[in-house]
C-alpha positions in Angstrom: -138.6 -127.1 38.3 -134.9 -127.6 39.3 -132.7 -125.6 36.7 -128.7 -126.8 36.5 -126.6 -124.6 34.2 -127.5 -126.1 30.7 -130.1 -129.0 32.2 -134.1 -128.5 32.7 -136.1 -130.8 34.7 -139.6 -130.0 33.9 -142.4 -131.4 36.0 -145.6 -131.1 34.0 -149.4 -131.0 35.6 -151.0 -134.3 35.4 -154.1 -134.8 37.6 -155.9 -131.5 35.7 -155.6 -132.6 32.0 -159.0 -134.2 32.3 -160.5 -131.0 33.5 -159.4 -128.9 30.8 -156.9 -130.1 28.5 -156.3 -127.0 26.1 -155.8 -124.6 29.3 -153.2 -126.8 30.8 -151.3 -127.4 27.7 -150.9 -123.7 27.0 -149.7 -123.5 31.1 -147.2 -125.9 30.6 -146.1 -124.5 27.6 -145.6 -120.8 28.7 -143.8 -122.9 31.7 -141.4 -124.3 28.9 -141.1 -121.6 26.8 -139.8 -119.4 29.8 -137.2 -121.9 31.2 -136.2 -123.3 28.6 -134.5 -119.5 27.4 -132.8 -119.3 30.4 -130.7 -122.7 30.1 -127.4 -122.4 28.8 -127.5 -124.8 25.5 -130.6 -122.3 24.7 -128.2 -119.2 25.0 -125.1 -120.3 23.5 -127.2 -122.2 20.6 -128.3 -118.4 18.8 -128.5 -120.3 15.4 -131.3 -122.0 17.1 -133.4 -119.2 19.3 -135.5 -118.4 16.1 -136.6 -121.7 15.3 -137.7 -122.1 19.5 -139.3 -118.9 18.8 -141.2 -120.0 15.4 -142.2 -123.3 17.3 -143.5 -121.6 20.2 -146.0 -119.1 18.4 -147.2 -122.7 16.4 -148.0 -124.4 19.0 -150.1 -121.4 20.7 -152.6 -122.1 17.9 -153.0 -125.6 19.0 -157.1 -125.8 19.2 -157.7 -129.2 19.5 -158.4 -131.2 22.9 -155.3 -133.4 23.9 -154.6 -135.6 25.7 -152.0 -135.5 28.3 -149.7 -138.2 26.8 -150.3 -135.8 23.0 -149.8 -132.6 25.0 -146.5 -134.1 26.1 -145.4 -135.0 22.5 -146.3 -131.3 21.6 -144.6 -129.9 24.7 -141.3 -131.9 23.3 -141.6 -130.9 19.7 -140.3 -127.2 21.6 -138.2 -128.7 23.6 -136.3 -130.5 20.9 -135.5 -127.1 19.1 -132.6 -126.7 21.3 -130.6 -130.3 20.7 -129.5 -131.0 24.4 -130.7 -134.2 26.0 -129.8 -133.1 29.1 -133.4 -131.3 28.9 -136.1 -133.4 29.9 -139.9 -133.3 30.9 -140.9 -135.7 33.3 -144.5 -136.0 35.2 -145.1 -135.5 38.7 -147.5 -138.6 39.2 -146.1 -139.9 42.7 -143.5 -142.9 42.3 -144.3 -146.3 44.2 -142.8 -149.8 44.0 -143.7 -152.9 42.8 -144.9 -154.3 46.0 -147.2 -151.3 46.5 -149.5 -153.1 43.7 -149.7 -156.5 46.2 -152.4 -153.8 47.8 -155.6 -154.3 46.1 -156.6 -150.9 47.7 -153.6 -149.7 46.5 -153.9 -151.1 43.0 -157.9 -150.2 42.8 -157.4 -146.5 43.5 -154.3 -146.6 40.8 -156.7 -148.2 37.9 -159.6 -145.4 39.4 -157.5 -142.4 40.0 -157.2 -139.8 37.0 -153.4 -139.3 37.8 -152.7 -142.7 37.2 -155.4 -143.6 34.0 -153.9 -140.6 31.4 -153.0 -143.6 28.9 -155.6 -144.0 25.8 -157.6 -147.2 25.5 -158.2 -148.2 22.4 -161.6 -149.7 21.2 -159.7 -151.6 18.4 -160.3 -156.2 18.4 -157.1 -156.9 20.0 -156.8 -160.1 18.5 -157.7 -159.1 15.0 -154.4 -156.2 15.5 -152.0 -159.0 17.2 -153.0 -161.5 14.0 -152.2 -157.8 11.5 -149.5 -156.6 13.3 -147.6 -160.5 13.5 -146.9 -160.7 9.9 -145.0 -157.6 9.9 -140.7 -158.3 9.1 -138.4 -158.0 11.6 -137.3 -154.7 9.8 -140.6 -152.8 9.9 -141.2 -150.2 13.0 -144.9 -152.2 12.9 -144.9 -155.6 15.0 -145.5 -157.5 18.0 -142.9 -156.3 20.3 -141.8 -158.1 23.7 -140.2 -156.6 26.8 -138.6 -159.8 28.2 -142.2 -161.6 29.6 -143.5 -158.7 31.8 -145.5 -157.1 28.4 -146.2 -157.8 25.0 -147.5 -154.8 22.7 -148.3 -154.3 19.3 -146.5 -151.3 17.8 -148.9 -149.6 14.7 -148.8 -146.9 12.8 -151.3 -143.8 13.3 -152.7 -141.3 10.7 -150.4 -138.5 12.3 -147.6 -140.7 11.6 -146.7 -141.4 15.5 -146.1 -145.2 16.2 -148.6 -145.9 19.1 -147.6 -149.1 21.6 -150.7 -150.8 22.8 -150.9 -153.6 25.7 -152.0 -157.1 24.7 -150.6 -158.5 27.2 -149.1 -157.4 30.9 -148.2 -159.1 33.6 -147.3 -155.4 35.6 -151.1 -155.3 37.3 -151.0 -151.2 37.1 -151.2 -151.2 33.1 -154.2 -153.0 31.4 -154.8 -154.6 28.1 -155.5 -152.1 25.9 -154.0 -149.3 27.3 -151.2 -147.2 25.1 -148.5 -147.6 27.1 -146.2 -145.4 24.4 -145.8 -143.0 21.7 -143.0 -143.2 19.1 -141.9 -139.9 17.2 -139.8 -140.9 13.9 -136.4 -138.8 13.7 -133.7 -139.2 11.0 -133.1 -142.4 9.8 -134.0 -144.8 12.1 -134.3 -142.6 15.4 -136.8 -142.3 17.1 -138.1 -140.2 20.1 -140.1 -142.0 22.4 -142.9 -141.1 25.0 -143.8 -143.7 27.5 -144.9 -144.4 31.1 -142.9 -146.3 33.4 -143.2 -149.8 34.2 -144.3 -150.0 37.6 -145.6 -146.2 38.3 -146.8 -145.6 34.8 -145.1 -141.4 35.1 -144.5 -139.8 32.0 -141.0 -139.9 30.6 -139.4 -139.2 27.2 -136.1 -140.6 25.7 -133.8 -140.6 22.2 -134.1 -144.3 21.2 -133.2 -146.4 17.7 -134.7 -148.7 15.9 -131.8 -151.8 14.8 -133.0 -155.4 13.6 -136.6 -155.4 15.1 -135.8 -154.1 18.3 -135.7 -150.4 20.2 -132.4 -150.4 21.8 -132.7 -147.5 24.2 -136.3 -149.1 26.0 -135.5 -152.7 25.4 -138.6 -153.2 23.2 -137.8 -156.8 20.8 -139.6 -159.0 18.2 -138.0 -161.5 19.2 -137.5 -161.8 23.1 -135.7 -165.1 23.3 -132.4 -163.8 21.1 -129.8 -162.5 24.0 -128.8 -159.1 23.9 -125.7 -158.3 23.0 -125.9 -154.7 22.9 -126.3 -153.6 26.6 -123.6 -154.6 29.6 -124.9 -158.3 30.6 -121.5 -158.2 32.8 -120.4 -157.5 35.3 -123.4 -155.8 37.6 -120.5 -153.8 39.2 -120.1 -150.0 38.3 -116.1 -150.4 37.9 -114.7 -154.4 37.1 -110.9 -155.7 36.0 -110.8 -159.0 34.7 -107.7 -160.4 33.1 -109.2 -162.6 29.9 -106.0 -164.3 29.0 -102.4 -163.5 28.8 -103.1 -160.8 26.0 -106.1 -159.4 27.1 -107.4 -156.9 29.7 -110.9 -156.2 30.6 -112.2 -153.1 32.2 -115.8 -151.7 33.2 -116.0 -148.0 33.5 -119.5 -147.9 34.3 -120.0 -144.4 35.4 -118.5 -141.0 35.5 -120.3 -139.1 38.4 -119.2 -136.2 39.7 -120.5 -136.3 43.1 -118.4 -136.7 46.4 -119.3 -140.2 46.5 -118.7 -141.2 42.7 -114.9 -139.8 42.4 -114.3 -141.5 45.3 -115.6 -144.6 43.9 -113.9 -143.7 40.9 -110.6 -143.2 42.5 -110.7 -146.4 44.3 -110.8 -148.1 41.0 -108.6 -146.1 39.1 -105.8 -146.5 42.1 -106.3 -150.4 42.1 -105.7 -150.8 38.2 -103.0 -148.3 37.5 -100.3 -150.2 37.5 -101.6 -153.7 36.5 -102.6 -153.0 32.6 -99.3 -154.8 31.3 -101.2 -157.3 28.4 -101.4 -156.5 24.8 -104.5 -155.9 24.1 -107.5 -153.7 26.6 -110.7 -153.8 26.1 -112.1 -150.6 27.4 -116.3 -151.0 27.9 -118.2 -147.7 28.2 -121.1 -149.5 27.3 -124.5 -148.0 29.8 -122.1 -144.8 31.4 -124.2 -142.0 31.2 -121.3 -139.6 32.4 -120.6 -137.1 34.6 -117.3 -135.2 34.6 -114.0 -134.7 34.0 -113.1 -134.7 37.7 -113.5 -138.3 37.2 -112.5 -139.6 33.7 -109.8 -137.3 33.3 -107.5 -139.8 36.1 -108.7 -142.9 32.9 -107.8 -140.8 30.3 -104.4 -140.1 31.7 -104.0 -143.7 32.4 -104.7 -145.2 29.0 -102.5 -142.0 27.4 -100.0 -144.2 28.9 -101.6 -147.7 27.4 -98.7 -149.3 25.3 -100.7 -152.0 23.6 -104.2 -152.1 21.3 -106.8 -150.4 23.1 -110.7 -151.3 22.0 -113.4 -149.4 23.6 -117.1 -150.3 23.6 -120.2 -147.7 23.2 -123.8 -148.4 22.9 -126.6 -146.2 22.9 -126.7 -144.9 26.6 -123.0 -143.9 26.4 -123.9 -140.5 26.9 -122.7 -137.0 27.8 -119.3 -137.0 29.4 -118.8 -140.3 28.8 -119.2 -139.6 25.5 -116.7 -137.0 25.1 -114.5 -139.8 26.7 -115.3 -141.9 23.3 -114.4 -139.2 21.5 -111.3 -138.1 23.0 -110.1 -142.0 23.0 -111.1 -142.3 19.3 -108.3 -139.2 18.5 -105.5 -141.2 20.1 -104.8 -142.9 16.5 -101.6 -144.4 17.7 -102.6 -146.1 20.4 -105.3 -147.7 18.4 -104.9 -151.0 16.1 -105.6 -149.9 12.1 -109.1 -151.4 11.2 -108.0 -151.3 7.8 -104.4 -153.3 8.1 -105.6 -155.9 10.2 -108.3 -157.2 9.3 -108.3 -159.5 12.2 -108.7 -156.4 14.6 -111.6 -154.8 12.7 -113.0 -158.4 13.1 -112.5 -158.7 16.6 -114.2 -154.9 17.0 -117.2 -156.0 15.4 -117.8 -159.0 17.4 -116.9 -156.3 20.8 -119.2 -154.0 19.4 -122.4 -156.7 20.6 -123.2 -158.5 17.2 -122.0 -161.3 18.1 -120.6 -162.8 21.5 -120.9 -160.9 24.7 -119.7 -163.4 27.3 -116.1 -163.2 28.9 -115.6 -166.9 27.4 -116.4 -165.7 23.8 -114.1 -162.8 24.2 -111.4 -164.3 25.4 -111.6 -166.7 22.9 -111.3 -164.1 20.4 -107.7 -163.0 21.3 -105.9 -166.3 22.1 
């Protein structure tokens, strides 16, 4: 367990769940229970130390056997008393890459070994759910869902009103057919929580995610794999990128805002190189993917774009998180420096096609500001 001011990384007990499932759950969640109320968003959140409290004592009475992919949907339901997604549970199933699997030892002892085989497999026909599940609209949770052509699972409803993901077809050779590969927890509105195994390794991770037009933006999950996706940064692959569109129009990446040694410096490098060459009209401003970091590093942008004489449109998605974030937020307040959505209706335009709903190239967006 690694404890960081307000942030708790959790490693939970894998391999002994099939021994005795009950014991271990009420382990890990005495484990939780204590850390958890000595993180800083638990002790500066008072409105919400009852309601951990409350959870806590429910959860003791849990008599049934779980599993260890339900026990780590229960373990969450505490952990999500206190909203701060810096919190997070993880497994401690050892990580491997994708070449490890070439190994047919390798891969045998994965398929055998209880650390590794913690996902359900269900005994339902397959083909008879993929035929169900195939008539469902694009805007029901239910479907056939796609992650580009490395799996294909069909998302149903249960009786406890968890979404369960089940493989029908992988082409990752450490997950099988049949095997739930992921829970989803319904939030507000269309928010979900989700509990999955990765890819390649199959360890336990959890994550916010949202359900928009058939698809699960956070993990990538679509009905319809061969529509591009706008929504996530398809360019550039660098962390920080300038690009000059057109005479009017400046493009910038601001991919990250780490606050280690290494990142300012990065950081720095950029912000020194593009200081003094935003001159056009109109910046686009792409926070898209940033999962933050500090202030020691976006303050220097937020300075710089104070300065910004011009129309300044910045793009968020889903996994614009935590400082980067407040960035949003603190760029959102500077009213003047942005262009009124509601006298130019050419502007709001232009946002919504930036925003990912239609057009994500540099062609297309250049296009939009000739």
């Amino acid at each position: 367990m690694k404890n960081l001011i307000s942030v708790l990384f959790i490693l939970i007990s894998i391999s002994s769940y099939s021994q005795n499932a009950k014991t271990d759950f009420l382990k890990d969640l005495d484990f939780i229970y204590e850390n958890l109320r000595t993180t800083s968003s638990y002790k500066t959140q008072k409105d919400r130390q009852k309601a951990v409290d409350l959870k806590y004592k429910e959860l003791l009475k849990q008599n049934s056997q779980l599993s260890t992919l339900e026990s780590f949907v229960k373990l969450y339901e505490l952990l999500d008393e206190i909203p701060d997604f810096h919190n997070e549970i993880y497994g401690n199933t050892e990580n491997f890459p994708y070449d490890s699997l070439q190994n047919k030892d390798f891969l045998n002892n994965i398929r055998i070994s209880p650390e590794y085989s913690i996902y359900p497999i269900t005994k339902m026909n397959l083909d008879s759910l993929e035929s169900v599940l195939s008539t469902r609209k694009t805007s029901d949770y239910e479907g056939i869902y796609h992650y580009k052509n490395y799996f294909k699972i069909a998302i149903r409803k249960r009786p406890d009103s968890l979404l369960e993901g089940i493989i029908l077809e992988t082409k990752i050779p450490s997950w099988q057919r049949g095997e739930t590969i992921l829970y989803l927890l319904h939030q507000k509105e269309n928010g979900f929580r989700i509990f999955s195994g990765k890819f390649i390794d199959k360890q336990l991770f959890s994550g916010i995610d949202r359900f928009v037009n058939g698809e699960f933006k956070s993990s990538n999950w679509q009905k319809q794999p061969s529509e591009k996706d706008f929504y996530n940064v398809a360019f550039p692959k660098e962390k920080y990128a300038e690009k000059k569109l057109n005479e009017n129009c400046t493009y910038i990446k601001l991919g990250s805002f780490s606050s280690s040694n290494q990142g300012i410096a990065e950081a720095t490098d950029f912000y020194n190189k593009i200081k003094d060459s935003l001159k056009t009209k109109n910046l686009i401003v792409d926070l898209r993917n940033n999962s933050g970091g500090g202030d020691k590093t976006s303050s220097q942008f937020y300075k710089l774009l104070k300065k910004f004489h011009g129309n300044i449109y910045v793009l968020v998605n889903f996994y614009t998180v935590s400082n980067a974030e407040q960035f949003a937020v603190k760029m959102k307040a500077l009213k003047k420096r942005y262009a009124s959505w509601r006298q130019h209706k050419r502007n709001a335009n232009v946002w919504k096609k930036l925003s990912g709903r239609s057009g994500n190239s540099f062609e297309k967006i250049q296009n939009l500001f000739q």
